[in-house]
C-alpha positions as CSV (number, residue, x, y, z in Angstrom):
1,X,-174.2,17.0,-138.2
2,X,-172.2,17.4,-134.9
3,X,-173.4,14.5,-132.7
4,X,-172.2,14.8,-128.8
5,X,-173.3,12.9,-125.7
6,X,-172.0,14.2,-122.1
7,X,-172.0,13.0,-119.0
8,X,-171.7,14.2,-115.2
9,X,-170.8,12.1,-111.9
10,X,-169.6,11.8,-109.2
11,X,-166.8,9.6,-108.3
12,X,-167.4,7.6,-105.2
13,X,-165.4,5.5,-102.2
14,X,-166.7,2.6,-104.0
15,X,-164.6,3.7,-107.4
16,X,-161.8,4.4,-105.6
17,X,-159.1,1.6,-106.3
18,X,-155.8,2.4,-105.1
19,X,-154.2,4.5,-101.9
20,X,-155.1,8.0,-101.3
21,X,-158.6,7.5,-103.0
22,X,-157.3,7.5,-106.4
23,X,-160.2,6.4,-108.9
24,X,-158.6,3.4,-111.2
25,X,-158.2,4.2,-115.1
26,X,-160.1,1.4,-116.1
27,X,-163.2,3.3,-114.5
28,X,-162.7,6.4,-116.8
29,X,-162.7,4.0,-119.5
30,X,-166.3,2.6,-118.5
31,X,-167.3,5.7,-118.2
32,X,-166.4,6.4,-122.0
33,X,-167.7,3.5,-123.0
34,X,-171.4,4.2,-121.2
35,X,-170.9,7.7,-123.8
36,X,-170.0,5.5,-126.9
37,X,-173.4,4.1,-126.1
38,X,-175.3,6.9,-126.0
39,X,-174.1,8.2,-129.1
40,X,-174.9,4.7,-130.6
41,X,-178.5,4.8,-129.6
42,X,-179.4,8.1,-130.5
43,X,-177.4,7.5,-134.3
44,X,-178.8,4.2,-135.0
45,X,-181.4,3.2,-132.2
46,X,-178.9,0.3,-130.8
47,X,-175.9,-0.2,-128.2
48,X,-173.4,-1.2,-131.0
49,X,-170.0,-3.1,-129.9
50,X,-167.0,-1.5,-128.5
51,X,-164.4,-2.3,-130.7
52,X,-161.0,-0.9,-130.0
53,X,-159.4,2.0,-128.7
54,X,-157.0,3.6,-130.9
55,X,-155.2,5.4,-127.9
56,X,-155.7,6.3,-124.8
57,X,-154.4,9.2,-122.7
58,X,-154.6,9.5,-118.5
59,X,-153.3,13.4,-117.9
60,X,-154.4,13.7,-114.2
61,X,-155.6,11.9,-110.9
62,X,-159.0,11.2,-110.3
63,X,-160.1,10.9,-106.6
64,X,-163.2,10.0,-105.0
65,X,-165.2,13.4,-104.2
66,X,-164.5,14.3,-107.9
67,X,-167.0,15.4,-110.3
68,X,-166.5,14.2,-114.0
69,X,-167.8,15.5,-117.2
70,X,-167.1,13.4,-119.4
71,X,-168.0,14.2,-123.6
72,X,-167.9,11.8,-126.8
73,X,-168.4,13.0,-130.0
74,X,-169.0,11.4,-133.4
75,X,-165.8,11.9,-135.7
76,X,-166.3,9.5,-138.3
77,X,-168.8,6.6,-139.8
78,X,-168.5,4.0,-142.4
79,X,-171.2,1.7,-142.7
80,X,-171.2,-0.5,-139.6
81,X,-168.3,1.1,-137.8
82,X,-168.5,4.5,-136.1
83,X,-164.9,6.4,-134.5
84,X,-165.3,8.8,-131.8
85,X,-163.1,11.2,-129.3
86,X,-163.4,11.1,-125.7
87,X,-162.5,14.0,-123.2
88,X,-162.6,13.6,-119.3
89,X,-162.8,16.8,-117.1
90,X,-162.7,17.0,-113.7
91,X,-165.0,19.9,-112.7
92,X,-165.5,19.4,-108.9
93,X,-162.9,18.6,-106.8
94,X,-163.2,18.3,-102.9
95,X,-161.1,20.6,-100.8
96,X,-159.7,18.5,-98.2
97,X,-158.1,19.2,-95.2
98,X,-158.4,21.8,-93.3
99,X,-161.6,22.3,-94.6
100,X,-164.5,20.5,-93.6
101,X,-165.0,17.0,-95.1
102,X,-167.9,18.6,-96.8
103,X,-165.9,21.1,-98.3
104,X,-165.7,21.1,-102.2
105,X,-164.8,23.7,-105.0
106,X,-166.3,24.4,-108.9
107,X,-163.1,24.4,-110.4
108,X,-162.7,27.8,-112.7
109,X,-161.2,25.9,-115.2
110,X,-161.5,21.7,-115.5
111,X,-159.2,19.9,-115.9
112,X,-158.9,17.6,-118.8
113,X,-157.8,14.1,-116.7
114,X,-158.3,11.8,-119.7
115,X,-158.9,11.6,-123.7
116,X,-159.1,8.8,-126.1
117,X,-159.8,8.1,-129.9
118,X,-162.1,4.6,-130.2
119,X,-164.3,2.9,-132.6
120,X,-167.7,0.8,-132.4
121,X,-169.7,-1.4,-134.7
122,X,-173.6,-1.7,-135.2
123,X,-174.3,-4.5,-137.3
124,X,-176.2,-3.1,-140.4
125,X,-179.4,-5.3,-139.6
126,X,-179.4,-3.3,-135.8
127,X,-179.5,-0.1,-137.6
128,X,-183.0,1.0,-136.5
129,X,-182.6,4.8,-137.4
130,X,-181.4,4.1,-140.6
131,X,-182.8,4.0,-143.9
């Protein structure tokens, strides 16, 4: 059984951490982890722990005005621990100048601006879902 969770934002002003409106990594990261929960509740009917990430991968700038999709998916369970991959995908990007300030684009093809292999725990006695 394939089990995804996706998500879709925007980034904002407010997430943008550096010069140039450049959205910080660290975001991207709690943005993956809001997936891992996700997936959590809808395998076991709890939030779990993040434990670890087993590596982590920035590929492209993230700006405010950008729209993220960001996906986990399930790769693996043992019996408190569950390891999932993360993708990040810009889809949305503003156009900038000279355009209008309002200007933005659906990009044809996303672009993949972060992945990441990771791994949470749900205590056995939090396991609602299971039998």
């Amino acid at each position: 059984m394939t089990v995804k969770a996706t998500l879709r934002l925007r980034m904002s002003s407010h997430d943008a951490h550096y010069g140039g409106d450049l959205v910080d990594g660290a975001r991207v990261l709690g943005l993956f982890g809001d997936v891992a929960t996700e997936l959590l509740i809808r395998l076991d009917g709890d939030e779990g722990l993040f434990r670890a990430y087993e590596n982590v991968e920035f590929l492209a700038p993230v700006y405010a005005g950008d729209f993220l999709e960001v996906e986990g998916e399930l790769v693996s369970e043992g019996k408190t621990s569950r390891r999932m991959k993360f993708t990040a995908r810009k889809v949305i990007r503003p156009l900038g100048p000279p355009a209008p300030a309002s200007a933005a684009e659906v990009l044809a093809a996303p672009i993949e601006v972060a992945r990441a292999m990771g791994s949470c725990v749900v205590p056995k006695a939090l396991q609602r879902l299971r039998k």
